[in-house]
MARMIMAR-52396 format. One line per field, with one value per residue: residue in one letter; x, y, z of N, C-alpha, C in turn. Coordinates in pm, whole numbers. Atoms other than C-alpha are relative to their C-alpha. Layout:
aa	c(A	...);
nX	c(X	...);
nY	c(Y	...);
nZ	c(Z	...);
caX	c(X	...);
caY	c(Y	...);
caZ	c(Z	...);
cX	c(X	...);
cY	c(Y	...);
cZ	c(Z	...);
***
This chain:
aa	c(X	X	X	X	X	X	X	X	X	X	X	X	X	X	X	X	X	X	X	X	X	X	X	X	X	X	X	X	X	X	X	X	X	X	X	X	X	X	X	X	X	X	X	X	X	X	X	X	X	X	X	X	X	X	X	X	X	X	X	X	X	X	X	X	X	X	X	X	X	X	X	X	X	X	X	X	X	X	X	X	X	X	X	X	X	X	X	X	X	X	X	X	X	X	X	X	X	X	X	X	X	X	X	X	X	X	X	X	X	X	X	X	X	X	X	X	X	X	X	X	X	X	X	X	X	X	X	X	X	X	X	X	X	X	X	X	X	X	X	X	X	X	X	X	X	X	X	X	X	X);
nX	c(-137	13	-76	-136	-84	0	-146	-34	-26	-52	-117	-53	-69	-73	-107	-11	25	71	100	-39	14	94	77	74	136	4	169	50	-86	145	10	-129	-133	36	-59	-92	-12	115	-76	-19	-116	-112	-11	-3	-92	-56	-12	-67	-159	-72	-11	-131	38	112	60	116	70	96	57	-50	101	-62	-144	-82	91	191	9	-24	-116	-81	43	-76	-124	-61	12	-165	-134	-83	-80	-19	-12	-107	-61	40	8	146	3	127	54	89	60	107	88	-105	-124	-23	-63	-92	-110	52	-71	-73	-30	94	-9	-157	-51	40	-65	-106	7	26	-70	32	-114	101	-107	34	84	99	57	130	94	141	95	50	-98	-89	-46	-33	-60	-145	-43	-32	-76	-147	-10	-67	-153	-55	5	-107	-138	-18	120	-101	-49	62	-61	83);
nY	c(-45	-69	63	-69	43	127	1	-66	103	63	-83	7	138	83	-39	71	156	-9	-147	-59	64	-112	-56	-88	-57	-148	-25	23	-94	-99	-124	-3	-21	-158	-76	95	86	102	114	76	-29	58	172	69	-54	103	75	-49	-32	115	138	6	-13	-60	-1	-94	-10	-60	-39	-150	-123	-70	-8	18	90	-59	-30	77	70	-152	-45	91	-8	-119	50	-17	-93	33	85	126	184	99	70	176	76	-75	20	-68	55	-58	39	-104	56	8	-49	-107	-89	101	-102	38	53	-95	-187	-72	101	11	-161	-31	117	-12	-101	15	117	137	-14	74	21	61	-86	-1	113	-19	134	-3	61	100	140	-6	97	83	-74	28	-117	50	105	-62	-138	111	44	-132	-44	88	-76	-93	59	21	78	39	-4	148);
nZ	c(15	159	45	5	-132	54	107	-108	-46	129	21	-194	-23	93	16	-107	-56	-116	-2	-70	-142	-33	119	-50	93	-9	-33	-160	-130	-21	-27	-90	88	10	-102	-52	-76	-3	6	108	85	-60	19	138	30	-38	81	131	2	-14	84	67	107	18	132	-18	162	44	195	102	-50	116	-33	-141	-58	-85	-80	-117	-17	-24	-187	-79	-2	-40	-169	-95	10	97	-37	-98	3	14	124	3	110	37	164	64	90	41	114	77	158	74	10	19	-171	-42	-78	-150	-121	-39	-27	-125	-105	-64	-70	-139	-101	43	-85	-94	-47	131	99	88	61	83	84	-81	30	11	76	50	-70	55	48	-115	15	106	34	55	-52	-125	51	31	-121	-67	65	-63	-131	-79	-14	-122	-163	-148	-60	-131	-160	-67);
caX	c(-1402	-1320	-1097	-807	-762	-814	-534	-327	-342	-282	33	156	125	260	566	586	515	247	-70	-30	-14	-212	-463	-526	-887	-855	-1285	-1296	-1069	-1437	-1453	-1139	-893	-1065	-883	-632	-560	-854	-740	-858	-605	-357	-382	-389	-71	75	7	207	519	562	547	875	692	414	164	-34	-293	-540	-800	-735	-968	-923	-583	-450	-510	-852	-878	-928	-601	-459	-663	-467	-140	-124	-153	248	516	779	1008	835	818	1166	1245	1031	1020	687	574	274	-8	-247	-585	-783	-1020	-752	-431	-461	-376	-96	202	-24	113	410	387	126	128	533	618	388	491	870	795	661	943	869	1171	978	1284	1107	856	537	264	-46	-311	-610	-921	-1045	-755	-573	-537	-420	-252	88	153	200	386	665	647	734	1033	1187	1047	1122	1439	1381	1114	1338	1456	1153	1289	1150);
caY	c(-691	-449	-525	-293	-454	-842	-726	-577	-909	-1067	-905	-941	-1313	-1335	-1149	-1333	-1694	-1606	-1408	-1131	-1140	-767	-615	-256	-136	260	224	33	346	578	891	828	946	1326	1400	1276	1050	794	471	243	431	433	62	58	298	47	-233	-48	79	-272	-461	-557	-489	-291	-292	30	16	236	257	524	869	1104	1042	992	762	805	1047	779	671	1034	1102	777	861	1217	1043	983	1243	1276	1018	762	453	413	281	-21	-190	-47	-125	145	-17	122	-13	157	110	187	253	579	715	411	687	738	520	692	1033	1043	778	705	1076	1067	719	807	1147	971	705	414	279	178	39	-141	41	136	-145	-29	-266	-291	-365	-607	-855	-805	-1148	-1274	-963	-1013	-683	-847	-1122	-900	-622	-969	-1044	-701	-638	-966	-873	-624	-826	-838	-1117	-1250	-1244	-1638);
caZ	c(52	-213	-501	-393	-58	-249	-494	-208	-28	-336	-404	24	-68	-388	-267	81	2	288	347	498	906	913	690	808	595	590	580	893	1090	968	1140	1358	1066	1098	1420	1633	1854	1781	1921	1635	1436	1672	1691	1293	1299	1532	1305	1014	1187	1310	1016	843	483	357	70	56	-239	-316	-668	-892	-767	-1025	-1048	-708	-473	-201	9	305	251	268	617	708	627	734	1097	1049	1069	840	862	1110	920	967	611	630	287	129	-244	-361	-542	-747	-934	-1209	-1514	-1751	-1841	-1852	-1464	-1491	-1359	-1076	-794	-886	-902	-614	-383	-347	-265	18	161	65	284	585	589	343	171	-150	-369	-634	-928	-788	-920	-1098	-1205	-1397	-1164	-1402	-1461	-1128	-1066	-1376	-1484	-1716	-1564	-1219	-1321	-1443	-1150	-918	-1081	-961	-670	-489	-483	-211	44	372	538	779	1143	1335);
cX	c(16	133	141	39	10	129	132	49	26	147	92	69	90	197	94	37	-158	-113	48	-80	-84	-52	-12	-67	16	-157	-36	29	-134	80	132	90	-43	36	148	-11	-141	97	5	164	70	38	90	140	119	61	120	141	-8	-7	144	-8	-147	-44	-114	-52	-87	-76	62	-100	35	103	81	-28	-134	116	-14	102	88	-41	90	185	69	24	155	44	95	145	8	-37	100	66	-37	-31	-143	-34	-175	-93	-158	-132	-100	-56	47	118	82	102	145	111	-82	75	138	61	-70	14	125	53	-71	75	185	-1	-40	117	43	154	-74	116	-37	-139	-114	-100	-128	-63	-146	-116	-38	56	103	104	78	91	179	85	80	140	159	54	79	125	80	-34	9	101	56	-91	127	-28	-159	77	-84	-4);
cY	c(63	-107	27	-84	-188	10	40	-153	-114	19	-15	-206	-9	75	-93	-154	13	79	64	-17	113	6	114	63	100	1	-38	95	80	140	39	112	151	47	-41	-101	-152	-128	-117	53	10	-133	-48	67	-116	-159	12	4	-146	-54	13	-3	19	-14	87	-2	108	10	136	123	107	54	-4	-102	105	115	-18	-42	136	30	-118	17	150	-25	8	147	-6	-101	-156	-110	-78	-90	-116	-30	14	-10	39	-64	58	-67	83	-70	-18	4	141	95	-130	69	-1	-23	65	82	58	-106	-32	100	-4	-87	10	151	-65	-123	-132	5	-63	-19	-81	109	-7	-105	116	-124	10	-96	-110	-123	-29	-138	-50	64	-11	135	-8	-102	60	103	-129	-22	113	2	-112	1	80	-56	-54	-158	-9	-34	-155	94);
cZ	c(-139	-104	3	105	-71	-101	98	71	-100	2	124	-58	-115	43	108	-45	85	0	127	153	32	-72	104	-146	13	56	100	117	-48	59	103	-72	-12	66	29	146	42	52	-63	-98	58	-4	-154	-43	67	-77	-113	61	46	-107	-102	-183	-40	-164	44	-141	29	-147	11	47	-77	14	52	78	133	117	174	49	36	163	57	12	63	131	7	-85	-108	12	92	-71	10	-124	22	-185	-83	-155	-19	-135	-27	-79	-96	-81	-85	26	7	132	12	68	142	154	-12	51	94	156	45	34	148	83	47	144	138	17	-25	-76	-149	-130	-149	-70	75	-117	-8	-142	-23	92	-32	-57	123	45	-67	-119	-52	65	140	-2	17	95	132	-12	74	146	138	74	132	109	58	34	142	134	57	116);
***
């Protein structure tokens, strides 16, 4: 497991209480995400619009997030996530790409439908866990994790 999707599910629980009830891997959808209508990624698109709160991460790629994650997201339309609750998370080496999740990653999600109401979250690969950076991004964005449905 890499360290984007371990920080990612990191981040699901610490916002939840809970680990998260999906994980969709971009690397496990492979060669699907080059066309359309693969039915892994259908499945994994499935997964997404249902869930009542999202955590899309991606590392840093010079300066943006991956390209895997882009073949995955161009799958939706503009507008179909329906304004589900979505908080963009980024990890890098430095500090340097910290705007990032931002200025690249919340425009797209924000364009396909994402209500992403809290700062986008970027975090240093190498302290992720334990990150004072996290800590304080929690505090805020709390705030906005929806109401679980029983």
């Amino acid at each position: 497991m890499s360290r984007t999707r371990a920080a990612a599910e990191l981040v699901a629980e610490k916002l939840t209480g809970s680990a998260p009830q999906h994980v969709v891997d971009v690397v496990d959808l492979g060669a699907g995400l080059l066309g359309w209508g693969d039915p892994k990624v259908a499945e994994a698109k499935d997964i997404v619009e249902s869930a009542d709160l999202l955590v899309v991460a991606s590392p840093t790629f010079k300066a943006t997030y991956t390209g895997l994650l882009k073949l995955f997201l161009d799958q939706f339309g503009a507008g179909e996530l329906g304004q589900i609750t979505t908080f963009p998370l980024m990890l890098g080496g430095s500090y340097t790409h910290a705007l990032a999740p931002e200025l690249t990653l919340r425009p797209v999600l924000v364009e396909i439908g994402a209500s992403c109401p809290a700062p986008s979250l970027y975090l240093l690969d190498s302290d992720y866990q334990t990150s004072p950076d996290l800590d304080d991004w929690l505090e805020v964005a709390r705030r906005f994790v929806p109401a679980v449905s029983s």
